[in-house]
N, C-alpha and C positions, 0 to 999 in steps of 0.2 A: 500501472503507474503507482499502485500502491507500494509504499518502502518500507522495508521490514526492520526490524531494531538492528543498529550497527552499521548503519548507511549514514547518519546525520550524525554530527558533534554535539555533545552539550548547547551549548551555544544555541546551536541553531535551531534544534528541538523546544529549547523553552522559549526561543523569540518567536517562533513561530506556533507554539499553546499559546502563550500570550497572545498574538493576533488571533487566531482561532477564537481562543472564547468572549475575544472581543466582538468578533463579529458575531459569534452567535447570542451574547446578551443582546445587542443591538437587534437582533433578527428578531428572537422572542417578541421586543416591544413592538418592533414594526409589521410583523405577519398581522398583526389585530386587523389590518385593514385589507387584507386579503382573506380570512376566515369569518364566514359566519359558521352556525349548525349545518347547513345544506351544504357547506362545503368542507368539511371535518373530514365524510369518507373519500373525498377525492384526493387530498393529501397522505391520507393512508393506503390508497388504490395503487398512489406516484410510485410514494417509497416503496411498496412490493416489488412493484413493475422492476423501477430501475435495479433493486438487489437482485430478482432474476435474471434478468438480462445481462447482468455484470458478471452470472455465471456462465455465458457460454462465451469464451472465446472465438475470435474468426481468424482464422490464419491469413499471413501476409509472408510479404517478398523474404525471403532470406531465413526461413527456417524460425520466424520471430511470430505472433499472435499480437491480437488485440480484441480488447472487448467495450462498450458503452460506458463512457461516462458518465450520459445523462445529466451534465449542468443545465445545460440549455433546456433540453426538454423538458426538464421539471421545473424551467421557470415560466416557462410558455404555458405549459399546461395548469399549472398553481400560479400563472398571470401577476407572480410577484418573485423578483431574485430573492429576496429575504426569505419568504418560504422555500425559494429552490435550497437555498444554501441549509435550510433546515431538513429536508429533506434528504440532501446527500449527506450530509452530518451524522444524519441518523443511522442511515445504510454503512454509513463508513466506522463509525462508534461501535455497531452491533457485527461488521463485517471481524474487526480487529477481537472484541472481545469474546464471542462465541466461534469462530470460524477459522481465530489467529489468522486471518489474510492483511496485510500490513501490521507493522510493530506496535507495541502499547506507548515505545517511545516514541517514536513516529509519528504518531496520532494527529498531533497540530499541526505538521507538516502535509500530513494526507489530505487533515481539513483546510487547512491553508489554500494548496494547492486544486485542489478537484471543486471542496463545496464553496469556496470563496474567489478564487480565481477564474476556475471553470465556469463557473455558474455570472460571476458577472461579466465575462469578456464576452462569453453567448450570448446575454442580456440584452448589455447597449449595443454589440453589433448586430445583433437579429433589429432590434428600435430602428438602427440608424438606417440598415439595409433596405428596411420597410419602408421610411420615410424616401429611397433612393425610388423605388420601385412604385411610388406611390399610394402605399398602403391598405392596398387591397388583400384582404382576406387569403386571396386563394393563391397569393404567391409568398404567404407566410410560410409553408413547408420551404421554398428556397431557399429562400433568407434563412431560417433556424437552420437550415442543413450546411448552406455556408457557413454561417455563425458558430455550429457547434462545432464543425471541422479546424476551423480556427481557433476556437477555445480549447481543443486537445493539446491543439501543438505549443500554446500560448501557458498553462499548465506543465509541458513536459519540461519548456523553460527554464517556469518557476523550479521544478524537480530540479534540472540540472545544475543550477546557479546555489540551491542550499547544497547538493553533491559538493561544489567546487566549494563554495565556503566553509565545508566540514573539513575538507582538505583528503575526501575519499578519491577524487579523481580529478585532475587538471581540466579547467573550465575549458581549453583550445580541445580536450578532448573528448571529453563529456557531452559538451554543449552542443556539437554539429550532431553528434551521433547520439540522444535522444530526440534532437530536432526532426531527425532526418527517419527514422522510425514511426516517427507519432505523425510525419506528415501522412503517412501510409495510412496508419490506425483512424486518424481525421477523414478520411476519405470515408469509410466504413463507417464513424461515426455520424458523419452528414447525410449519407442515405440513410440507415437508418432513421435520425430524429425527422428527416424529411418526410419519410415512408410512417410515419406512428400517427405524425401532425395531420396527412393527407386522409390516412383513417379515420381517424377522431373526426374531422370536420366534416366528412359525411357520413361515416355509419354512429358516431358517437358525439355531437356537438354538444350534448348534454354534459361532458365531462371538460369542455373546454371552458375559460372565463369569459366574462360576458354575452355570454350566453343566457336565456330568456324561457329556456327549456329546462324541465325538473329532471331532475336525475331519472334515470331509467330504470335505474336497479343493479344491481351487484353481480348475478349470475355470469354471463360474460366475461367482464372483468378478473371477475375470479377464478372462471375457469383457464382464462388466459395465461392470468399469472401462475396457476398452479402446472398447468403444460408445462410453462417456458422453464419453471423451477423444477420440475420434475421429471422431465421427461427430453426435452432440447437442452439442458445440460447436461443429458448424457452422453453428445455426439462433438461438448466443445473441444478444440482444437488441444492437443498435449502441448504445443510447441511452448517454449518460455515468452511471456510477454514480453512488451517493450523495454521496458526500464531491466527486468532481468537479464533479455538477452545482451546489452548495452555491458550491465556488470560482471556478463560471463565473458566477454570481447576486450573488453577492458583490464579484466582481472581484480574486481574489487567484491566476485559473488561471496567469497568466503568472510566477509567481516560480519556477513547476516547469521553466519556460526557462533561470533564472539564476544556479540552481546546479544542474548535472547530473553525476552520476559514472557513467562509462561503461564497462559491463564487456564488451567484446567478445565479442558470443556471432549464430552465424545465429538462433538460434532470442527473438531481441528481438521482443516483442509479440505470441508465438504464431504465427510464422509465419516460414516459409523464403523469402525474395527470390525472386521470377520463377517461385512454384510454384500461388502461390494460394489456394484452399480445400484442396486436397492436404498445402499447406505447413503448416496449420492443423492438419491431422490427422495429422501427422507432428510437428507439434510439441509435441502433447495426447500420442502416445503415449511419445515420448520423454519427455517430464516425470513421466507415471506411472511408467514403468518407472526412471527416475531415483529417484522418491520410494520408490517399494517399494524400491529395492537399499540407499538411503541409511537407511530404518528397520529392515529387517531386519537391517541392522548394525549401528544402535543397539541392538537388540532383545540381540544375542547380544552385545554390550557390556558391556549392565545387567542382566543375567540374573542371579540369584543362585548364589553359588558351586555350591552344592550340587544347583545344575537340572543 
C-alpha cells in the first residue's frame, strides 16, 4: 500500500503531511506515558520487527501479493496507538528515504494512511472486540487478528479515496478494487498479528505491556528479526502488491514514472548493485538495525521525565 510519487495531487500530499505531522507531534507528547527506560528496547525491537516483516510478501488470489502492516500489532504490543503510530512512522520515513519503497511525496499520505489510520482503526477495534469477548487475555490474539484485518482494508480505503481526489482514478473504480484486494491481504494480516500476540504471551510476556516480568534479554529477538530481514525475505513473493496490482488493472502504473524524487541511497529496492540475493540480505539487515537505533532514540526522547 505504500504509493510512490505521482499517484497523489498536490493538494492531497500536503493535506495529508499536514495531518501526518500533526498526529505525530501529538504522538511525541503522549508516548511519555507509554515509555519508561525498561521499555525504550521494546519499541525499537517493534520497529525492527515490523520493517522485516514488511519485507516478505505473501502471495494472494489473482497474481497480486500482500505483506504486514503491522498497525495493530505495534499498538498492542507498545500498549499505546501513539507509540504504534510512532513506530510505523519510523519504518515508513526510513522505508521511503533509504530503500525508496513509497514516494518522498507521498510520505504523508503513507503516514496518514498506515501509521495513523491503520494503527488506530486496529486500536479501538481490538478495545472494543475485547470488551465484546469479555476481556480476557487469551482471546486478545482474536480480537487484534480481527482488528488488524479490518484496519488493512479500512487503510486501503483511505488509499483509495486520496487516488480519487487526486483525480488519478475514478472513485466507482478504484475504490471496490483496492477494497476488494486488501480484503484478501487483511486476512494474512490477521493471522499473522494473531499468531505473533499468541507467541508473545506465552514464550515472551515480558515484551508484552503490563506485564510484571523484566525483560529477558535481546538474543532472541534479535535473532528473529535478523532471519526474517535476512534470510525470509529472500523467498517474498515477486508478484505486485495490492495497490500496484490495482494501478497496473486500472492503467494509472505509469504516472509513478513522471513524477520521481530521487534520494540517493545503494540500498534503493532492497538491494546492493552486482550483489544479488546477498545484496538483499544485507539490505533487510541494515534496515532493521537502522530502525531499532532510530526508535530506541525516539524511545529515550519521549521518555518521561521522571523514568
Amino acid at each position: 500500500m505504500h504509493i510512490p510519487d505521482g499517484f497523489v495531487s498536490v493538494p492531497v500530499a500536503g493535506a495529508t503531511g499536514l495531518a501526518s505531522a500533526a498526529a505525530l507531534f501529538i504522538a511525541f507528547g503522549r508516548s511519555q506515558e507509554a515509555f519508561g527506560i525498561r521499555r525504550a528496547p521494546i519499541l525499537g525491537l517493534t520497529t525492527a520487527f515490523i520493517f522485516a516483516a514488511q519485507m516478505i510478501n505473501f502471495p494472494v488470489a489473482g497474481g497480486t501479493s500482500g505483506h504486514l502492516l503491522g498497525g495493530t500489532l505495534a499498538a498492542i504490543v507498545l500498549g499505546s496507538p501513539w507509540a504504534g503510530t510512532l513506530c510505523l512512522a519510523t519504518v515508513l520515513i526510513i522505508q521511503a528515504v533509504l530503500f525508496a519503497d513509497g514516494g518522498i511525496t507521498a510520505l504523508g499520505a503513507n503516514i496518514f494512511n498506515m501509521a495513523v489510520v491503520g494503527v488506530w482503526v486496529g486500536w479501538v477495534l481490538t478495545e472494543t472486540l475485547q470488551r465484546l469477548f469479555g476481556g480476557s487475555k487469551g482471546r486478545l490474539p482474536l480480537a487484534a487478528g480481527i482488528a488488524a484485518g479490518v484496519s488493512v482494508v479500512v487503510a486501503a480505503i483511505a488509499c483509495a479515496i486520496e487516488l480519487a481526489l487526486s483525480g488519478t482514478a475514478p472513485v466507482a473504480i478504484v475504490l471496490p478494487a483496492m477494497t476488494g484486494v486488501h480484503i484478501l491481504i487483511g486476512i494474512g494480516e490477521g493471522l499473522i498479528t494473531g499468531g505473533v500476540l499468541t507467541y508473545l504471551a506465552r514464550a515472551r510476556p515480558d515484551l508484552l505491556p503490563g506485564e510484571q516480568q523484566e525483560f529477558r534479554g535481546w538474543s532472541v529477538p534479535i535473532v528473529t528479526i535478523f532471519l526474517i530481514a535476512g534470510v525470509l525475505s529472500l523467498f517474498a513473493s515477486a508478484w505486485p502488491d495490492g495497490l500496484e496490482k490495482v494501478a497496473e488493472n486500472t492503467g494509472f502504473i505509469n504516472l509513478a514514472n513522471q513524477v520521481r524524487i530521487i534520494v540517493p541511497t545503494p540500498l534503493a529496492n532492497y538491494s546492493i548493485e552486482g550483489l544479488g540475493t546477498i545484496g538483499t540480505s544485507i539490505a533487510g539487515l541494515v534496515g532493521a538495525a537502522v530502525c531499532f537505533a532510530v526508535a530506541f532514540g525516539i524511545a529515550k526522547v519521549v521518555k518521561p521525565k521522571n523514568a
